[in-house]
C-alpha positions as YAML, in Angstrom:
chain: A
units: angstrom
residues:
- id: 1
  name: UNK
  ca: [18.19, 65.03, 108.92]
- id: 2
  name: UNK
  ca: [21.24, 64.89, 111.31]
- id: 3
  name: UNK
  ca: [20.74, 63.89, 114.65]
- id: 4
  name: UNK
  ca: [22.13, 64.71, 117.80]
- id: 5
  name: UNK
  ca: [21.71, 61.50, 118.78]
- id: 6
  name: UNK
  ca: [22.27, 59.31, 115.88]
- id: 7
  name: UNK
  ca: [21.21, 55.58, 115.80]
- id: 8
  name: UNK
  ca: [24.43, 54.24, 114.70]
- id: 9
  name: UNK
  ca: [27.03, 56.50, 114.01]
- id: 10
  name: UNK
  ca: [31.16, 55.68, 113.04]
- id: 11
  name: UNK
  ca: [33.73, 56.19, 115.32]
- id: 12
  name: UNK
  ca: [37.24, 57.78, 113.82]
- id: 13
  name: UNK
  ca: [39.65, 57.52, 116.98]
- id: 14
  name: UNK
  ca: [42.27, 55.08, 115.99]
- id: 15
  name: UNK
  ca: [44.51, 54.74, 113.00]
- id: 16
  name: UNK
  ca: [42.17, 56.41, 110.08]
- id: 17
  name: UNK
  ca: [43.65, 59.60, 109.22]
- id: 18
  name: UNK
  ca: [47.60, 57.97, 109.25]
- id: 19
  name: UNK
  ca: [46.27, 54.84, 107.15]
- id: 20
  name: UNK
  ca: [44.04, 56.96, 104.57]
- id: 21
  name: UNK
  ca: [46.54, 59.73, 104.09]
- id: 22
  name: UNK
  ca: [49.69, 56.75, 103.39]
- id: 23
  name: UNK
  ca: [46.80, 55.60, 100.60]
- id: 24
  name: UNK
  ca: [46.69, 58.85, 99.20]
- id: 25
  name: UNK
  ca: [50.35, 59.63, 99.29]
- id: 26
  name: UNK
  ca: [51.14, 56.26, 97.40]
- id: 27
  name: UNK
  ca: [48.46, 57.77, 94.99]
- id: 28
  name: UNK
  ca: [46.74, 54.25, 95.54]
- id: 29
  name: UNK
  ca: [42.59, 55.24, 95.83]
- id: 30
  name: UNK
  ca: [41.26, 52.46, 93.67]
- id: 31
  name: UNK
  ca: [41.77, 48.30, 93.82]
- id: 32
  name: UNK
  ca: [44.69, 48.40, 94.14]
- id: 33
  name: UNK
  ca: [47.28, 49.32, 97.22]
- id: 34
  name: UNK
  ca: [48.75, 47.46, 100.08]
- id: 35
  name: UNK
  ca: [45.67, 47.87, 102.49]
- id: 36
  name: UNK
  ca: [43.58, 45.63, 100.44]
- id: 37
  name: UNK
  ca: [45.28, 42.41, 100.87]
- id: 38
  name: UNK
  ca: [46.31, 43.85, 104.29]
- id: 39
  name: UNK
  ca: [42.41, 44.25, 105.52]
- id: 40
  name: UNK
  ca: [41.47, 40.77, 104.01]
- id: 41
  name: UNK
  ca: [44.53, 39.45, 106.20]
- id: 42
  name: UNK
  ca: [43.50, 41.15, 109.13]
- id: 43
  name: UNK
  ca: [39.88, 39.79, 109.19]
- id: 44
  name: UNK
  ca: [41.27, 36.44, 108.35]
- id: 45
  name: UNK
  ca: [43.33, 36.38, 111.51]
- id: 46
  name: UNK
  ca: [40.49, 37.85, 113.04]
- id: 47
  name: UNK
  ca: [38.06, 34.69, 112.25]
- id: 48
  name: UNK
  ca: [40.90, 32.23, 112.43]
- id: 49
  name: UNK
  ca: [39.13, 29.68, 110.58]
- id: 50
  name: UNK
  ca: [38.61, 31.65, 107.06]
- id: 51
  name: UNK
  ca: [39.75, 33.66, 104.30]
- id: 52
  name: UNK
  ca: [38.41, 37.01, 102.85]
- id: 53
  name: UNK
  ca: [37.50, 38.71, 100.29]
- id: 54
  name: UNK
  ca: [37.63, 42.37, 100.64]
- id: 55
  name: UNK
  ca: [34.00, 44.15, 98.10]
- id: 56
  name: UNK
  ca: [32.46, 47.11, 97.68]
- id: 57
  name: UNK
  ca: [29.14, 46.26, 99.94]
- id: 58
  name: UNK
  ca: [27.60, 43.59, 101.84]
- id: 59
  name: UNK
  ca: [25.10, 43.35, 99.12]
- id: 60
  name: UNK
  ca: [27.47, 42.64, 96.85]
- id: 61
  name: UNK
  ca: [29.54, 40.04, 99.08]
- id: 62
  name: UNK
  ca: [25.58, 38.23, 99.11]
- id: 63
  name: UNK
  ca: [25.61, 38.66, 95.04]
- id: 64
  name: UNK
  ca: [28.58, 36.95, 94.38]
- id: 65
  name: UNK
  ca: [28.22, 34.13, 96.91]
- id: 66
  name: UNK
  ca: [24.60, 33.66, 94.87]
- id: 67
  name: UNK
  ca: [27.02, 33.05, 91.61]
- id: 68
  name: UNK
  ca: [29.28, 30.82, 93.42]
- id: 69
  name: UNK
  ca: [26.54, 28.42, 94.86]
- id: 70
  name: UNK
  ca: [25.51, 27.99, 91.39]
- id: 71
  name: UNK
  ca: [22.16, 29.91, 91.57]
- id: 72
  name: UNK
  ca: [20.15, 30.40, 88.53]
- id: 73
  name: UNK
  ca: [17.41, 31.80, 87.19]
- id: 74
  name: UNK
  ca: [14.07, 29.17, 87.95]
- id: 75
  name: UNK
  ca: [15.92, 28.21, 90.90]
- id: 76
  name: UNK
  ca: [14.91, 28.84, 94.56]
- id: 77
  name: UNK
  ca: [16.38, 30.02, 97.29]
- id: 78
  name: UNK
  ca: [15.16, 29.83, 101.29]
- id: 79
  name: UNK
  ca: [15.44, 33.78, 102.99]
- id: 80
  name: UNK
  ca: [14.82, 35.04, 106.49]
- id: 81
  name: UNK
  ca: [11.74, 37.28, 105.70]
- id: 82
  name: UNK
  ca: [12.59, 39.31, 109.37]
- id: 83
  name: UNK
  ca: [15.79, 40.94, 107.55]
- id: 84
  name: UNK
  ca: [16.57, 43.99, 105.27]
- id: 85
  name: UNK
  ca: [15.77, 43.70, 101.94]
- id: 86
  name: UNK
  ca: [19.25, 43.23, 100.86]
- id: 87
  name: UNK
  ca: [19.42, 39.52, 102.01]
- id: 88
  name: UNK
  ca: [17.05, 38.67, 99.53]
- id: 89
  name: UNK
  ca: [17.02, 41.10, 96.27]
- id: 90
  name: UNK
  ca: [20.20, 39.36, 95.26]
- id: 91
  name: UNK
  ca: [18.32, 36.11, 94.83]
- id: 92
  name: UNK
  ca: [16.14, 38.03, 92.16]
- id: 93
  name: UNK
  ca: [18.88, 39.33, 90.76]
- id: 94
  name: UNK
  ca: [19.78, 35.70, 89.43]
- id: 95
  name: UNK
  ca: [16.09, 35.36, 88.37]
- id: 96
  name: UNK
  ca: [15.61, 33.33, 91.32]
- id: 97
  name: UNK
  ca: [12.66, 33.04, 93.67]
- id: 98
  name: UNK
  ca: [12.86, 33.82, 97.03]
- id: 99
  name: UNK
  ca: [11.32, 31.51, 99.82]
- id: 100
  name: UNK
  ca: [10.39, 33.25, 103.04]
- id: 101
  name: UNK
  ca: [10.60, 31.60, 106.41]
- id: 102
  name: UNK
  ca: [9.50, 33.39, 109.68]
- id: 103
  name: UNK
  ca: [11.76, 33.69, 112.83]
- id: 104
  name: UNK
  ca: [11.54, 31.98, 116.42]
- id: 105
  name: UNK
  ca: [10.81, 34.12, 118.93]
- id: 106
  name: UNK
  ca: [13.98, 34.07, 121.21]
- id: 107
  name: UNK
  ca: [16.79, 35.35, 118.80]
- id: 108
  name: UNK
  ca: [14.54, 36.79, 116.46]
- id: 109
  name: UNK
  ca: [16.18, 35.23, 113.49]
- id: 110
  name: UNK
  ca: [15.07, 31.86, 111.31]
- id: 111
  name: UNK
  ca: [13.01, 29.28, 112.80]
- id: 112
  name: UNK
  ca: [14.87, 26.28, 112.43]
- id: 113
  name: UNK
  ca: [11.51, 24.11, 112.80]
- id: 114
  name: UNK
  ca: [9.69, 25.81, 109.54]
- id: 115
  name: UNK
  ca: [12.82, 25.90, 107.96]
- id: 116
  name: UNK
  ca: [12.54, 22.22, 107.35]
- id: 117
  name: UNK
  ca: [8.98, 22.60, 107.21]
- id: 118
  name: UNK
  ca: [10.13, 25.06, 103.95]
- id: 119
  name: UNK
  ca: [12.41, 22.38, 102.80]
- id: 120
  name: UNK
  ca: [10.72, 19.18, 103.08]
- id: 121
  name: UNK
  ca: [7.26, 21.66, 100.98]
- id: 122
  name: UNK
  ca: [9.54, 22.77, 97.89]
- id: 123
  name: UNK
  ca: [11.07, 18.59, 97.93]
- id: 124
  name: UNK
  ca: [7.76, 17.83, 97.84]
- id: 125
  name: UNK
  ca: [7.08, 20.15, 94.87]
- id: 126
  name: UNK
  ca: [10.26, 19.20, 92.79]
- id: 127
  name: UNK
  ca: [12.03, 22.02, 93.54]
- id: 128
  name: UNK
  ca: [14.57, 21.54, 96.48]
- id: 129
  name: UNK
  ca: [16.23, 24.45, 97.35]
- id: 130
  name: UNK
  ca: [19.66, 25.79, 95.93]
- id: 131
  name: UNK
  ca: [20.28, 27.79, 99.29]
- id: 132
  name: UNK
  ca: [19.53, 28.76, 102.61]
- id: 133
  name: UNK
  ca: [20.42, 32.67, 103.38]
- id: 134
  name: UNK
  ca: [19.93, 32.95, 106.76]
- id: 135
  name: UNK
  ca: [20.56, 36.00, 109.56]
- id: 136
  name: UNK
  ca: [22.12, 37.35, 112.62]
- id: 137
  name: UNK
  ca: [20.11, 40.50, 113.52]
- id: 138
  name: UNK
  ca: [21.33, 42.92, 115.43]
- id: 139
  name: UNK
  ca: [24.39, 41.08, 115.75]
- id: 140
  name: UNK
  ca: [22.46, 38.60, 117.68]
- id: 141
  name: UNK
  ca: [23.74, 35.11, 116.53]
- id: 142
  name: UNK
  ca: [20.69, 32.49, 114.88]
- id: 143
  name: UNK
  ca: [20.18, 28.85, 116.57]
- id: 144
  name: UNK
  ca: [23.17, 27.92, 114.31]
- id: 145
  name: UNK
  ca: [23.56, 24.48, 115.16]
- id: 146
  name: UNK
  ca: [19.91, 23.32, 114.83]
- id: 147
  name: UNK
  ca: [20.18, 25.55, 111.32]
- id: 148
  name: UNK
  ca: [23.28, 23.91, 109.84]
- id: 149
  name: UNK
  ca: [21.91, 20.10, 111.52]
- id: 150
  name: UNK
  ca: [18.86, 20.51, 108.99]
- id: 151
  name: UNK
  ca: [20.54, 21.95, 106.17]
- id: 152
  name: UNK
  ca: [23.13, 19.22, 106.22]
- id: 153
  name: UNK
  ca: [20.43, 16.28, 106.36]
- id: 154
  name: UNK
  ca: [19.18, 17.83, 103.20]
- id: 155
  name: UNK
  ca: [22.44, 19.06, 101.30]
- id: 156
  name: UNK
  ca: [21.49, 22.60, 100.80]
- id: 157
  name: UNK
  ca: [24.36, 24.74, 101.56]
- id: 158
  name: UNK
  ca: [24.06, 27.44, 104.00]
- id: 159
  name: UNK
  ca: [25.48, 31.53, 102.94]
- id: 160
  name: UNK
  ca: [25.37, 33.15, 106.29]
- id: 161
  name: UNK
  ca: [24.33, 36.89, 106.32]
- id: 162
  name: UNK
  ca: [25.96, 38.07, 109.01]
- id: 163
  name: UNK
  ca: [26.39, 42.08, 107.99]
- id: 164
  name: UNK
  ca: [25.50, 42.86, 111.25]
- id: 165
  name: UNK
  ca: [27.16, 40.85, 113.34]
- id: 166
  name: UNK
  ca: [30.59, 41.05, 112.94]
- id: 167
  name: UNK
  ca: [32.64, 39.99, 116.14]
- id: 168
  name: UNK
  ca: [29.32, 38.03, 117.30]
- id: 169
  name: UNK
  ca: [29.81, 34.66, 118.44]
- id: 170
  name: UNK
  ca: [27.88, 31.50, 118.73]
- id: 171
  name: UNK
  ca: [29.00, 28.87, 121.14]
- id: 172
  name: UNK
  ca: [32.78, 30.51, 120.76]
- id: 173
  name: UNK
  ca: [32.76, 30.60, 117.04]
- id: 174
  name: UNK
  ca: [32.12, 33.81, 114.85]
- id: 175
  name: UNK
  ca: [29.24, 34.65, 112.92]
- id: 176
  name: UNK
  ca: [29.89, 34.00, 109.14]
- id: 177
  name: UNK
  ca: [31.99, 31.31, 109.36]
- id: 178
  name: UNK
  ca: [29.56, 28.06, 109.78]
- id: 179
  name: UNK
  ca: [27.85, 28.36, 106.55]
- id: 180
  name: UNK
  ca: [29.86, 27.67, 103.06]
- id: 181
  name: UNK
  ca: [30.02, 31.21, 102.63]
- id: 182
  name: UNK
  ca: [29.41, 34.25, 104.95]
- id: 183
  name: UNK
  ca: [29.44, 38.00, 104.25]
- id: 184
  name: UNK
  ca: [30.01, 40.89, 106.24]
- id: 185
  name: UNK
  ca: [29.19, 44.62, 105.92]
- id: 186
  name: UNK
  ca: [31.00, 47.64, 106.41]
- id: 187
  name: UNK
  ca: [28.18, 50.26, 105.67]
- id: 188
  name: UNK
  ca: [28.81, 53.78, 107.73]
- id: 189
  name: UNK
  ca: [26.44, 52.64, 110.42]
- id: 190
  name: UNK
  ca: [28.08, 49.07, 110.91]
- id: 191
  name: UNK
  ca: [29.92, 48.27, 114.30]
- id: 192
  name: UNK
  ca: [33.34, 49.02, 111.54]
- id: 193
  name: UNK
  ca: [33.20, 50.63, 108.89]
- id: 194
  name: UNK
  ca: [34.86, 50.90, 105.53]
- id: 195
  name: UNK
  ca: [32.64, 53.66, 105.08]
- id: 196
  name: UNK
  ca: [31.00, 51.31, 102.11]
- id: 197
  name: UNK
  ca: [31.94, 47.65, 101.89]
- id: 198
  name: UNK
  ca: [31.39, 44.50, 102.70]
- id: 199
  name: UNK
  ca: [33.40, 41.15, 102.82]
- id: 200
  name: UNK
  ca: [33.31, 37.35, 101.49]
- id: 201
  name: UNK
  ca: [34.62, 34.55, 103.48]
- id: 202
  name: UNK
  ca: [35.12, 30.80, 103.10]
- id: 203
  name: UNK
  ca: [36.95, 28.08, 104.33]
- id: 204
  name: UNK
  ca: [36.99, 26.99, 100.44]
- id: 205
  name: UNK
  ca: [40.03, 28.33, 99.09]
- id: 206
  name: UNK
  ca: [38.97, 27.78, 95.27]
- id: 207
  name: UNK
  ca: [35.61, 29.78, 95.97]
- id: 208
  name: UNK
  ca: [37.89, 32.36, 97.24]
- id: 209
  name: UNK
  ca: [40.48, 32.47, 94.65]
- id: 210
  name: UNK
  ca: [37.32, 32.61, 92.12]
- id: 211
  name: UNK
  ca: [35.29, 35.59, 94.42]
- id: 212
  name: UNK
  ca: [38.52, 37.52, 93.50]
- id: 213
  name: UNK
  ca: [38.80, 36.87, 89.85]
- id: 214
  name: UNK
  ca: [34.87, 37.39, 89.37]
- id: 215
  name: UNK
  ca: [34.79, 40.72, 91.73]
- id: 216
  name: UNK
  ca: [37.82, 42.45, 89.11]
- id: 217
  name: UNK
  ca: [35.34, 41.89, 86.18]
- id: 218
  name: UNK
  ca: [36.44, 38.35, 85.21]
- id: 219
  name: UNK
  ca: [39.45, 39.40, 83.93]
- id: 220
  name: UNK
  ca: [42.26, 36.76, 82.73]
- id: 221
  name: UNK
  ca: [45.95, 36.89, 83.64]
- id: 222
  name: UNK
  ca: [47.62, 38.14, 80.58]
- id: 223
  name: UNK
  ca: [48.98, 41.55, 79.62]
- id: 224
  name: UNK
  ca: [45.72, 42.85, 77.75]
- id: 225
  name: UNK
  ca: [42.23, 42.36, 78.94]
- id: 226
  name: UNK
  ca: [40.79, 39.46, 78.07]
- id: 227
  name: UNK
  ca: [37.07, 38.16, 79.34]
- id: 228
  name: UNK
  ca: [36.04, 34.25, 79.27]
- id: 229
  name: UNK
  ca: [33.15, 35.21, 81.67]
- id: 230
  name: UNK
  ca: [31.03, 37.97, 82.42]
- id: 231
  name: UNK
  ca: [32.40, 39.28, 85.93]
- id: 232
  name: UNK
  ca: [31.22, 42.02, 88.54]
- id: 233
  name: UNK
  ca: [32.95, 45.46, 89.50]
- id: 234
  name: UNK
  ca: [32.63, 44.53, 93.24]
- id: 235
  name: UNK
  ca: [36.19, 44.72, 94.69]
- id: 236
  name: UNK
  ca: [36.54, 47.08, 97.81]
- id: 237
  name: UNK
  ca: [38.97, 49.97, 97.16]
- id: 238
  name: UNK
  ca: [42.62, 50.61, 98.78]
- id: 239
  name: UNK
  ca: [41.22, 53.87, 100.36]
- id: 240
  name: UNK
  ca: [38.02, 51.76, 101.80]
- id: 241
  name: UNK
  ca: [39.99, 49.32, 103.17]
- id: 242
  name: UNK
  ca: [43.04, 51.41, 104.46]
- id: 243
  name: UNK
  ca: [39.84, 53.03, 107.30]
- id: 244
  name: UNK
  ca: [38.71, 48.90, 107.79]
- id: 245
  name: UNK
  ca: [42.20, 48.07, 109.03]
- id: 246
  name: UNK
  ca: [42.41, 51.16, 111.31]
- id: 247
  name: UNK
  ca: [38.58, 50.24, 112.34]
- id: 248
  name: UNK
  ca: [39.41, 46.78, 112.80]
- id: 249
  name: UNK
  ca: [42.06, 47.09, 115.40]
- id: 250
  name: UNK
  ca: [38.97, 49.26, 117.36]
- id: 251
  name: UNK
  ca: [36.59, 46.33, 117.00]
- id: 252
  name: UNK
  ca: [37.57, 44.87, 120.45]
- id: 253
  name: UNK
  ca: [36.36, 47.84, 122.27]
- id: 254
  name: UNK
  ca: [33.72, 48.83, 120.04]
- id: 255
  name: UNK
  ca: [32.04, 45.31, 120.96]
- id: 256
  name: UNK
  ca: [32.76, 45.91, 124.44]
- id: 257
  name: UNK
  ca: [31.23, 49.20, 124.20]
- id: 258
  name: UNK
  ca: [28.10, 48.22, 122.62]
- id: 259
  name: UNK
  ca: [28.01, 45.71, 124.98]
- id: 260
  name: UNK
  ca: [27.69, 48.44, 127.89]
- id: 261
  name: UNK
  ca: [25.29, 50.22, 126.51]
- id: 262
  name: UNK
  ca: [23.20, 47.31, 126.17]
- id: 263
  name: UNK
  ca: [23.46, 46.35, 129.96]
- id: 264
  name: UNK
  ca: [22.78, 50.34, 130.76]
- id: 265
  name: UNK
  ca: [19.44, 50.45, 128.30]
- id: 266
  name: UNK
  ca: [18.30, 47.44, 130.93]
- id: 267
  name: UNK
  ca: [19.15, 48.78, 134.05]
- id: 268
  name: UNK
  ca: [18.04, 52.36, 133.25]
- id: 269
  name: UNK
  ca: [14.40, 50.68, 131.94]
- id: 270
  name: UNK
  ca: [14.58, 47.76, 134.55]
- id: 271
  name: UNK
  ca: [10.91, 47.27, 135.68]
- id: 272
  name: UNK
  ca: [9.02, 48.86, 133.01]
- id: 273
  name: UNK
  ca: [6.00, 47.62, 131.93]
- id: 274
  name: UNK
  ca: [5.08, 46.75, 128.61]
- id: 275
  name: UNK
  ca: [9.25, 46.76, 127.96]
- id: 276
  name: UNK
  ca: [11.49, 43.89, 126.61]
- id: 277
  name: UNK
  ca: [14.64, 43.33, 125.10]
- id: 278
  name: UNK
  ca: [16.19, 40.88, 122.61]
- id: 279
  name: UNK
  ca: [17.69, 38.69, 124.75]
- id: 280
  name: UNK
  ca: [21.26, 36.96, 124.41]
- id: 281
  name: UNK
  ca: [20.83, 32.78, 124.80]
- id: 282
  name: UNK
  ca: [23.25, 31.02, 127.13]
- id: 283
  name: UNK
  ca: [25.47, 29.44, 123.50]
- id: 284
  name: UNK
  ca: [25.59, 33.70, 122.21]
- id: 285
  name: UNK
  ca: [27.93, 36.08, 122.29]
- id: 286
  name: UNK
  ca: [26.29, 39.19, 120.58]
- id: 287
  name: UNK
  ca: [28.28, 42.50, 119.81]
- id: 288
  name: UNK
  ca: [24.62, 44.27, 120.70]
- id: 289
  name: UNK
  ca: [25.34, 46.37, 117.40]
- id: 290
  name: UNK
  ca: [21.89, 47.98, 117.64]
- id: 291
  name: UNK
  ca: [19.98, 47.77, 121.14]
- id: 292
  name: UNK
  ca: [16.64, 46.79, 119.92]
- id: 293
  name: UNK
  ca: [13.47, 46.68, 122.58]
- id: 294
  name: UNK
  ca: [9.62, 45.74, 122.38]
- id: 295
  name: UNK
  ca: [6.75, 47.75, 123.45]
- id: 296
  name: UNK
  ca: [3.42, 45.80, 124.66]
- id: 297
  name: UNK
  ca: [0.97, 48.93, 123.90]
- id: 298
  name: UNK
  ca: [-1.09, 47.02, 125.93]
- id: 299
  name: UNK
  ca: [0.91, 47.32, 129.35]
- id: 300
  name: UNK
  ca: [2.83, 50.18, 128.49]
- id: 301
  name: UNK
  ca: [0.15, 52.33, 127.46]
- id: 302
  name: UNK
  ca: [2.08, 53.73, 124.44]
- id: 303
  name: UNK
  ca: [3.31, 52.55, 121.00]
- id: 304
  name: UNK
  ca: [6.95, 52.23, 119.10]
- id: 305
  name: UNK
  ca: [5.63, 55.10, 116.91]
- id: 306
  name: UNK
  ca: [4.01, 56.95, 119.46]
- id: 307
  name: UNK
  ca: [8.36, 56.77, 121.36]
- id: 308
  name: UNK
  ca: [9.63, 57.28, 118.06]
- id: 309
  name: UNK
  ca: [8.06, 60.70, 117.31]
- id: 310
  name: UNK
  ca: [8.42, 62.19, 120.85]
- id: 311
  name: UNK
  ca: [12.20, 61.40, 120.34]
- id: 312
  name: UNK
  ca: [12.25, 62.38, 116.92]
- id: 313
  name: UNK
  ca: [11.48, 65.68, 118.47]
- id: 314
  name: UNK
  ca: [14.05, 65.73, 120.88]
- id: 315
  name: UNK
  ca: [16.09, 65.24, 117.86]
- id: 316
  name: UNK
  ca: [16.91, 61.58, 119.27]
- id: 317
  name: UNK
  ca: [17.24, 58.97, 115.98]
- id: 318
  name: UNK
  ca: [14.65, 55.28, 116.64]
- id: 319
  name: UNK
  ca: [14.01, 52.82, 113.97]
- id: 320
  name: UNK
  ca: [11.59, 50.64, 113.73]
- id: 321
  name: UNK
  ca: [12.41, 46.87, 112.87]
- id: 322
  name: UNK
  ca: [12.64, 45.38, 110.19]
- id: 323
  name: UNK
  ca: [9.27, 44.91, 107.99]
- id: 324
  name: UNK
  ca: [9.36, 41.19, 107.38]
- id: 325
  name: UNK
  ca: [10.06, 40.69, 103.64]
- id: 326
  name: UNK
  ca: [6.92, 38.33, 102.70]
- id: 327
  name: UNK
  ca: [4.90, 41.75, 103.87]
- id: 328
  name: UNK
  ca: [7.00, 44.03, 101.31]
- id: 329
  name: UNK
  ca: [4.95, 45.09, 98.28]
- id: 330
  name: UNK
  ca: [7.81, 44.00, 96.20]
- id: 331
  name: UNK
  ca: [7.86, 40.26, 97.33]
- id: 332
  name: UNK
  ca: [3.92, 39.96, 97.39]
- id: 333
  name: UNK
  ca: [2.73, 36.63, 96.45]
- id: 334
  name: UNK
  ca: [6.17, 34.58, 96.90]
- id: 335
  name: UNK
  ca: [5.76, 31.54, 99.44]
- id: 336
  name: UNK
  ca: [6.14, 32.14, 103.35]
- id: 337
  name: UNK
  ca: [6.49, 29.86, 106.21]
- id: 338
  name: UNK
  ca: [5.16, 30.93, 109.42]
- id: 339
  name: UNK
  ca: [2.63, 32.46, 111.11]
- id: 340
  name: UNK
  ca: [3.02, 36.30, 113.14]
- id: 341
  name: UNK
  ca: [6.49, 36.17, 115.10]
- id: 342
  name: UNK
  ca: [8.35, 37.99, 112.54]
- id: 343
  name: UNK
  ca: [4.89, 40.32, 111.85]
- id: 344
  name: UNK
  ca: [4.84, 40.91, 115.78]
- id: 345
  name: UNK
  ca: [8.34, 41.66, 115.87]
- id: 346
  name: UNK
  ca: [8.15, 45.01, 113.68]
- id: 347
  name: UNK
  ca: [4.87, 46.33, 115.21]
- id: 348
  name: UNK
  ca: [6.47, 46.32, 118.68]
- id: 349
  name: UNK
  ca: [9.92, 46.98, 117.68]
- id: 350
  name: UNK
  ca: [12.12, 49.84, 118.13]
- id: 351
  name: UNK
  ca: [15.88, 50.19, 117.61]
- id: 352
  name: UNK
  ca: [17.41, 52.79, 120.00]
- id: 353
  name: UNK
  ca: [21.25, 54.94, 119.74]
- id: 354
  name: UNK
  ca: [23.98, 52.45, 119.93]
- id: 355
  name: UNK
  ca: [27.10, 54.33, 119.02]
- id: 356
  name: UNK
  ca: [29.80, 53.98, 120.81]
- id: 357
  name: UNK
  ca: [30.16, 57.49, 121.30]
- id: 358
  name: UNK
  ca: [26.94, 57.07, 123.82]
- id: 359
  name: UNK
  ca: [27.34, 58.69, 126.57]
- id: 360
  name: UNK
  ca: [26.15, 57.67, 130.14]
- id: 361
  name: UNK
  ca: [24.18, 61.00, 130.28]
- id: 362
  name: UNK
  ca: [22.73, 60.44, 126.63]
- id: 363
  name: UNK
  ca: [21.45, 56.81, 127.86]
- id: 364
  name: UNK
  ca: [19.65, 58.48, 131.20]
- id: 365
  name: UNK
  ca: [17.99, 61.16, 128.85]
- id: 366
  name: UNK
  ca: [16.85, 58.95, 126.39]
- id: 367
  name: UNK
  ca: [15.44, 56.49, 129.23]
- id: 368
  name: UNK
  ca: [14.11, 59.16, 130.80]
- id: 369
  name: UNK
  ca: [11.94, 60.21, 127.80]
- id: 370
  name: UNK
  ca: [10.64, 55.99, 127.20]
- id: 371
  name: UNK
  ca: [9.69, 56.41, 130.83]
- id: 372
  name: UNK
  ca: [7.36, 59.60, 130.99]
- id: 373
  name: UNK
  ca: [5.83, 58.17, 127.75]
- id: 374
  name: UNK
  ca: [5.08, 54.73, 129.89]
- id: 375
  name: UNK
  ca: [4.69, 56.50, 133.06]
- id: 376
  name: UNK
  ca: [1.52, 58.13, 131.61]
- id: 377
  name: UNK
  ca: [-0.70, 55.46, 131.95]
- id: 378
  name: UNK
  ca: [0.35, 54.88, 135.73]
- id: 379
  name: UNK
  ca: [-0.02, 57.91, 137.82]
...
């Protein structure tokens, strides 16, 4: 169904058409072409701290940092259960086992406290964890330093989902870079997109120099192919990244963007009952990719599917939240530690349009229609 007003939708106003067209003149569509190595330099500068490696999704940037932590199959590996599915199916992938942990209530991401809870459990049982994969939702940045405190006391390295949450910041430094290894996405309804893609970043340049080798299918340096290793066909492509560098020199204003239609969504629904927000703590910076709200049926008098479907028929695009993971049919039975945040979180939850081609008047009619539906119950 297209929407007339989409949740998330891309944004083509910069260089896109010069830098895809100069791709297509060089006849360079595939992995190779100047805009690769130029988009992994870009995001570098961007994140100061790290390098990049440019892939074909953010599921696959999650993959391949798997294989470079060393994760096996028996193995197990600690996962956000409040997150898209794609933080954790790579962990089965490996014929690992995925260990759910709930979220705290004020960033919505990991609790740090049953993280260790998680950790010290599977010690207990012999089977310490090979990694944590932890989230920033809605490009709201995770209690990162309470997060990396506990996994360092226990050695377990940290790979830092942060698909969402590119440009986000937590106290001044970006998402993705505290862990060993972060990943990015660059999925059409991203903050920047690539239109599919994702990234890999590390401070480690060998894990970097090996991401590469293992995303071009393993194969050696020598004038015929030649395979010591089974590798993955996960590098992003010239054309893909040619749109990421034009997108990238947008992000500033796309974050700034998001960011005011955040602050409208509150001041247009200021005083509602029954109506929250996911709030930004004093050490985060978030680039408010999705603006995602809470409805108390109880003091609002209506539901998040009750607002979904009257805006679904004003052709207006809502999502709910995520469904936490250790609810998923496909992950029934794994281990979970928590109790309802994460559970309370999707049946109150509703993402609203956050492109940045919002307009002022699209915000006011949108508001207007969460309003009458709360309104109801009060006159």
């Amino acid at each position: 169904m297209s929407f007339k007003l989409p949740l998330s939708f891309p944004v083509f106003n910069g260089n896109e058409k010069k830098y895809s067209n100069e791709a297509i003149e060089a006849g360079h569509l595939a992995t190779h072409g100047k805009f690769i190595p130029k988009f992994e330099a870009k995001l570098s500068r961007r994140i100061k701290t790290h390098q990049t490696v440019a892939l074909n999704s953010g599921t696959s940037a999650l993959h391949l940092a798997l294989v470079l932590l060393g994760v096996e199959a028996g193995d197990e590996v600690i996962c956000q259960s409040f997150t898209f599915c794609a933080s954790a199916n790579p962990i089965v992938y490996l014929g690992a086992k995925p260990i759910f942990i709930d979220s705290e209530d004020e960033s919505w991401n990991m609790s740090p406290e049953l993280l260790e809870d998680a950790i010290l459990d599977r010690i207990s049982e012999g089977k310490k964890p090979k990694a944590i994969i932890m989230v920033h939702l809605f490009g709201m940045p995770a209690k990162m330093h309470e997060i990396m405190d506990i996994a360092q006391r226990y050695s377990i390295p940290i790979l830092e989902d942060a698909a969402e949450s590119v440009g986000s910041k937590y106290r001044g430094e970006y998402c993705g870079t505290f862990g060993s290894l972060g990943i990015y996405s660059f999925n059409g309804n991203k903050i920047i997109t690539t239109g599919g893609g994702g990234a890999l970043i590390s401070k480690d340049t060998q894990l970097i120099q090996r991401a590469k080798y293992l995303s071009t299918q393993a194969r050696e340096d020598l004038p015929y192919y030649q395979h010591l290793e089974i590798g993955y066909n996960y590098r992003m492509n010239n054309m893909a990244a040619s749109i990421g560098c034009a997108q990238l020199e947008q992000l500033d204003s796309f974050i700034e963007k998001r960011r005011l239609i955040n602050r409208r969504y509150r001041e247009l629904l200021a005083g509602l009952p029954g109506i929250d927000f996911q709030n930004e703590g004093e050490d985060s910076f978030s680039n408010f990719w999705l603006t995602a709200i809470l409805i108390d049926p109880n003091l609002s008098g209506t539901t998040n599917d009750k607002l979904r479907v009257k805006l679904l028929k004003e052709n207006i695009e809502t999502r709910f939240l995520w469904k936490p993971l250790h609810l998923q049919p496909v992950f029934r039975n794994l281990p979970y530690f928590g109790g309802e945040v994460a559970q309370g979180l999707f049946k109150k939850g509703l993402c609203l349009p956050s492109s940045v081609s919002l307009e002022l008047e699209d915000q006011e009619r949108i508001a207007s229609f969460i309003r009458s539906s709360v309104a109801q119950i009060y006159t």
